[in-house]
DRENVEXGU-379011 format. One record per residue (C-alpha): residue number from 1; z, x negated, y negated; residue in one letter. Coordinates in pm, whole numbers. Each point is the difference from the previous one (the first is absolute). Example, Ala and Ser with C-alpha at 12.3 -4.5 7.8 and 13.67 -1.06 7.14 Angstrom:
<atoms>
1 / 780 / -1230 / 450 / a
2 / -66 / -137 / -344 / s
</atoms>
This chain:
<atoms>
1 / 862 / -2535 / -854 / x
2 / -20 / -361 / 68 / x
3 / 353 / -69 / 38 / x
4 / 40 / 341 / 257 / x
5 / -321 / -165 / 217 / x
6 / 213 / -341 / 17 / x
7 / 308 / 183 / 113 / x
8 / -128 / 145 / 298 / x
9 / -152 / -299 / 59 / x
10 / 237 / -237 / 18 / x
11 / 249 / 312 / 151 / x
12 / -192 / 13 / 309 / x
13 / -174 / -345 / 30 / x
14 / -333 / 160 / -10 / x
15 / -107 / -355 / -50 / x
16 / 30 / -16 / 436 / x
17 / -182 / 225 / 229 / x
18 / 164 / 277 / 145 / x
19 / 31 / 50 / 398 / x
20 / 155 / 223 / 246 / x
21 / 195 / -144 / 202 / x
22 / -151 / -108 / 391 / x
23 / 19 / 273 / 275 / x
24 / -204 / -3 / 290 / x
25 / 20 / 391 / 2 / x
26 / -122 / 25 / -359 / x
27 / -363 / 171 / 1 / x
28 / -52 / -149 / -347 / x
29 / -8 / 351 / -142 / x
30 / 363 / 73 / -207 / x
31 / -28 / 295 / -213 / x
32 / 219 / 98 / -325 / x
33 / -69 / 368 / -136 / x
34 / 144 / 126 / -310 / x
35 / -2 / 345 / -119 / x
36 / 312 / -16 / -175 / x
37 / 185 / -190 / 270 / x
38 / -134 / -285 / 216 / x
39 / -28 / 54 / 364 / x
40 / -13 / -309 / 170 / x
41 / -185 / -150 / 306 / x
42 / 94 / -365 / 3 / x
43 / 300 / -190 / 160 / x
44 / 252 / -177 / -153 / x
45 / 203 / -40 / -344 / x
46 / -222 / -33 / -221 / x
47 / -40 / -51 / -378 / x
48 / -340 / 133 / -46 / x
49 / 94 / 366 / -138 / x
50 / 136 / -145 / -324 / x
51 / -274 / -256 / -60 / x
52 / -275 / 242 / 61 / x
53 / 246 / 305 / -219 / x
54 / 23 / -291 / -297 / x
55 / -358 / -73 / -26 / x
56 / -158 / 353 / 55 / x
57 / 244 / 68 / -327 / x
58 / -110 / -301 / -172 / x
59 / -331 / 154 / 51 / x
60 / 45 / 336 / -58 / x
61 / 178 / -127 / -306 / x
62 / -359 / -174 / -67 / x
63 / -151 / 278 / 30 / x
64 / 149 / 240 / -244 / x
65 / 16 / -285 / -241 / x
66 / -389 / 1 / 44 / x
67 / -38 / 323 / -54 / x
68 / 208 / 22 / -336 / x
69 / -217 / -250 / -146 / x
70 / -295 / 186 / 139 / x
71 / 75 / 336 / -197 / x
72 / 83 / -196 / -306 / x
73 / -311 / -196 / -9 / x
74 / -201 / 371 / 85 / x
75 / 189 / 155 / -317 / x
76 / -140 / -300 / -200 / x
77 / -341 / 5 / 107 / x
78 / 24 / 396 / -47 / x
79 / 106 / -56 / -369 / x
80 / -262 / -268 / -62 / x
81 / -277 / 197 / 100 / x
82 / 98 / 354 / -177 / x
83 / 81 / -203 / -319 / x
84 / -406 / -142 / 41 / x
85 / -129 / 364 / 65 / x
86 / -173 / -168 / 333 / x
87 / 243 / 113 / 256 / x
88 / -73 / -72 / 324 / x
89 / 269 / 66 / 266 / x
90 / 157 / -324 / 121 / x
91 / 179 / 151 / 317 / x
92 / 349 / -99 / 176 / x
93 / -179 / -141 / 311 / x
94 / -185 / -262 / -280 / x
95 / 313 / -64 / -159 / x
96 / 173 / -71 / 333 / x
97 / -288 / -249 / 109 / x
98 / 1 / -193 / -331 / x
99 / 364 / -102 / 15 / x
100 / -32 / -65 / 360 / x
101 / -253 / -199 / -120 / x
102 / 215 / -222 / -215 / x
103 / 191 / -121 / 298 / x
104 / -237 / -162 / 178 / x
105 / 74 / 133 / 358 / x
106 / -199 / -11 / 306 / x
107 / -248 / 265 / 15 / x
108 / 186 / 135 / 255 / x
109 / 317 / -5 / -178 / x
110 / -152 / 177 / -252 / x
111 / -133 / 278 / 210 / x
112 / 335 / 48 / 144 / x
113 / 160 / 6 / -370 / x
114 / -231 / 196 / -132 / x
115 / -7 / 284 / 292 / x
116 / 394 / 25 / -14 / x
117 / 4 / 40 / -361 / x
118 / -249 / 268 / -6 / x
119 / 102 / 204 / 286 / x
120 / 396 / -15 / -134 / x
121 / -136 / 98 / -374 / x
122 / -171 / 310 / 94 / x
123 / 227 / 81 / 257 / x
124 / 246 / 54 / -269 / x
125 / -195 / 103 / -255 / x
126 / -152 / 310 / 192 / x
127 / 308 / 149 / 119 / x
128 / 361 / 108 / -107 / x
129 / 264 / -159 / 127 / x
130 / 180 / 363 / 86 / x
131 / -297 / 51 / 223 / x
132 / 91 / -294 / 228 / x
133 / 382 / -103 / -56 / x
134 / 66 / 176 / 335 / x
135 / -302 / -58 / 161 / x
136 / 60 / -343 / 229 / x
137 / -302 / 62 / 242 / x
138 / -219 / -344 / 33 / x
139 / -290 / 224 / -236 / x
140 / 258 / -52 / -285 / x
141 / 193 / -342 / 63 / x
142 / -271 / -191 / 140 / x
143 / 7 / -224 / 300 / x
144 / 38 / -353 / 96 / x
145 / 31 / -277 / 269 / x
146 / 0 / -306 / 68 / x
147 / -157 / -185 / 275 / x
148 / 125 / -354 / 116 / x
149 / -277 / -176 / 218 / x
150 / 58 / -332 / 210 / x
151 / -304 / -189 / 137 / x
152 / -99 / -312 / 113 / x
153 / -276 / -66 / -288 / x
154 / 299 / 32 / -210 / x
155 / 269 / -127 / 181 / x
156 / 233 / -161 / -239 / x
157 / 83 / 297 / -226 / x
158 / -26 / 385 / 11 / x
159 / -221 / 189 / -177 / x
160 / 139 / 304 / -170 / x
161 / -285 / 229 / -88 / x
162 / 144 / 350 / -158 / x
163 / -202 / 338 / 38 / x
164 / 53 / 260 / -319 / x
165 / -134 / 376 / 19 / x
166 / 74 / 124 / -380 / x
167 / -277 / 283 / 9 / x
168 / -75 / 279 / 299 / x
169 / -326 / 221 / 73 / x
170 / 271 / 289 / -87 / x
171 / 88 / -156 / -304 / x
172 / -353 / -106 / -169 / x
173 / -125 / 390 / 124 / x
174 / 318 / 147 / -172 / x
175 / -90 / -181 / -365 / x
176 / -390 / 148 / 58 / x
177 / 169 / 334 / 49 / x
178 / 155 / -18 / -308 / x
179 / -299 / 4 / -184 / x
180 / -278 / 174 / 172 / x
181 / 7 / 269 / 267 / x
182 / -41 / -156 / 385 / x
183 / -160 / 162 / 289 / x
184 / 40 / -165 / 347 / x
185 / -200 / 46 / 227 / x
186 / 31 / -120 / 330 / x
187 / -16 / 74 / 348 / x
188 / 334 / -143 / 42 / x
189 / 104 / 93 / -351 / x
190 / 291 / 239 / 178 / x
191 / 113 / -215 / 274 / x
192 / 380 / -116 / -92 / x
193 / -14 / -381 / 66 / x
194 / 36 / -317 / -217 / x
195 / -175 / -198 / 164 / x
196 / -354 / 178 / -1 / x
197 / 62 / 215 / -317 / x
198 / 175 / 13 / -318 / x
199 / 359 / 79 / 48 / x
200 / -44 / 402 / -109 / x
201 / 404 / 46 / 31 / x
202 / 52 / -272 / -305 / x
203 / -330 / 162 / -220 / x
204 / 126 / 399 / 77 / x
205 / 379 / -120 / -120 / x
206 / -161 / -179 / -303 / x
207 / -246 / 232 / -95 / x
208 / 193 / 291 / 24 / x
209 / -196 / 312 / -64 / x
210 / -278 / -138 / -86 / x
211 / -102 / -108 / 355 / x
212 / -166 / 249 / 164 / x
213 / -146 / 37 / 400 / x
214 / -299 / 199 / 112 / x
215 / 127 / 392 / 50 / x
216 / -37 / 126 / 355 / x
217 / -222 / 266 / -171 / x
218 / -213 / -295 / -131 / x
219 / -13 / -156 / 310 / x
220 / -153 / 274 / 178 / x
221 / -271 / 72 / -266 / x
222 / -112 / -371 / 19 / x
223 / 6 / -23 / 362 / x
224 / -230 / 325 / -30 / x
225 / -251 / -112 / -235 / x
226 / -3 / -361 / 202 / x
227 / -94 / 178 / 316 / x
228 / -237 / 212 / -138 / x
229 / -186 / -308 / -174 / x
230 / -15 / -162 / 327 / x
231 / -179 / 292 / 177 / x
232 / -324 / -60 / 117 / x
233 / 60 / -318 / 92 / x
234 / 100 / 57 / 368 / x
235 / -406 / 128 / 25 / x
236 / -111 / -357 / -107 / x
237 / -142 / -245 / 250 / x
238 / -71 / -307 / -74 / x
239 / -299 / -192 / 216 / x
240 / -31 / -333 / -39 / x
241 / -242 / -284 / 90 / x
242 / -100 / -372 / 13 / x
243 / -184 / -112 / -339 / x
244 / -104 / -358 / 170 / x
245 / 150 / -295 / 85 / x
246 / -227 / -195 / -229 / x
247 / 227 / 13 / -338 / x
248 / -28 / 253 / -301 / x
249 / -350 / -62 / -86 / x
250 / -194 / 221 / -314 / x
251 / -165 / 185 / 245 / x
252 / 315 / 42 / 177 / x
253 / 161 / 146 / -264 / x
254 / -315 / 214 / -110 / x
255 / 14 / 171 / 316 / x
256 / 334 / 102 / -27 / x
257 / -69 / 110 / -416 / x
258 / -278 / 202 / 136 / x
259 / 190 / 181 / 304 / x
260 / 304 / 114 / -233 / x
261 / -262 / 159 / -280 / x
262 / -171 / 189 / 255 / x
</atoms>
């Protein structure tokens, strides 16, 4: 692990900043997306898709090597605690956070780690992999970017700051459905947009049969009974008046006690 760190290293002279080159035209906002294949915003021949590719492997390498040593040490505490009749369940998410633990990170490091390893482990252990070998929406593969900012407080070096999406609204509803019935309801539970809804396309192709809509006969009978609970209320008037510009005082609100019992 130690000698793969010191590679990339010394590979890329991480030991200098890193800065785009001067432009007068450049905003100081160079984007690199990658969902599967980098799209890039930025000018020039640079070098920065292989350092980046080499040490989001090193860490993704990290990561499952983490996470191996996370289910071993949960099968051990498992054992220990059956074998003593006192077992108390000693989850994955525990496991993950002690051997993060070990290495001493930056909290934030450790947040990051511990987020990634959780989200990829029950990503795969929830779901079979002839369910999404085809399936290369962004729900599925996941999303990244990378955002290269230039500013004058920082003016010697380029910060590289990367953005991750591992987990979806569709996807954390689809792993509820799985184990409990789900009613939505909405008033803009039908309207087809990802942006202000779920995307119901992805959950009616995942769910299969088991999604189901409101019937048009259903429709009717609760628009029925919804008017007929509102009737009435058009013969309602409401009259209202000034309770006193002086605060709400006891007597104030004694007043107003008194009016609504009568």
């Amino acid at each position: 692990m130690i000698k793969k760190t010191e590679e990339i290293y010394s590979k890329y002279a991480v030991y200098f900043n890193y800065r785009t080159a001067d432009n007068p035209e450049n905003t100081g906002k160079n984007f690199m997306f990658q969902d599967y294949q980098f799209y890039y915003m930025i000018d020039g021949n640079y070098n920065i898709n292989s350092l980046i590719g080499e040490v989001m492997g090193f860490i993704n390498w990290f990561q499952g090597t983490i996470c191996i040593l996370a289910v071993n040490y949960k099968q051990i505490k498992d054992k220990q605690y059956k074998k003593d009749k006192k077992y108390i369940e000693f989850t994955f998410e525990q496991a993950v956070r002690s051997v993060v633990s070990e290495f001493q990170l930056d909290n934030n490091y450790k947040k990051y780690l511990v987020s990634q390893i959780l989200s990829v482990y029950y990503k795969h252990k929830n779901e079979h992999f002839s369910d999404t070998i085809f399936d290369r929406s962004v729900y599925e593969k996941n999303f990244r970017y990378y955002f290269f900012e230039d500013n004058f407080s920082h003016d010697m070096q380029t910060k590289i700051i990367m953005q991750s999406f591992n987990d979806t609204p569709e996807k954390i509803l689809l792993r509820i459905c799985e184990k409990a019935k789900v009613i939505g309801m909405s008033a803009t539970a039908t309207v087809p947009t990802v942006i202000g809804n779920f995307d119901l396309e992805y959950l009616e192709n995942k769910m299969g049969s088991n999604y189901h809509t409101v019937s048009g006969e259903d429709f009717s009978r609760l628009s029925k009974e919804f008017t007929e609970s509102q009737s009435g209320y058009d013969n309602i008037k409401i009259h209202s008046e000034l309770i006193g510009t002086s605060g709400y005082s006891v007597e104030t609100w004694e007043n107003i006690i008194s009016d609504s019992v009568k």
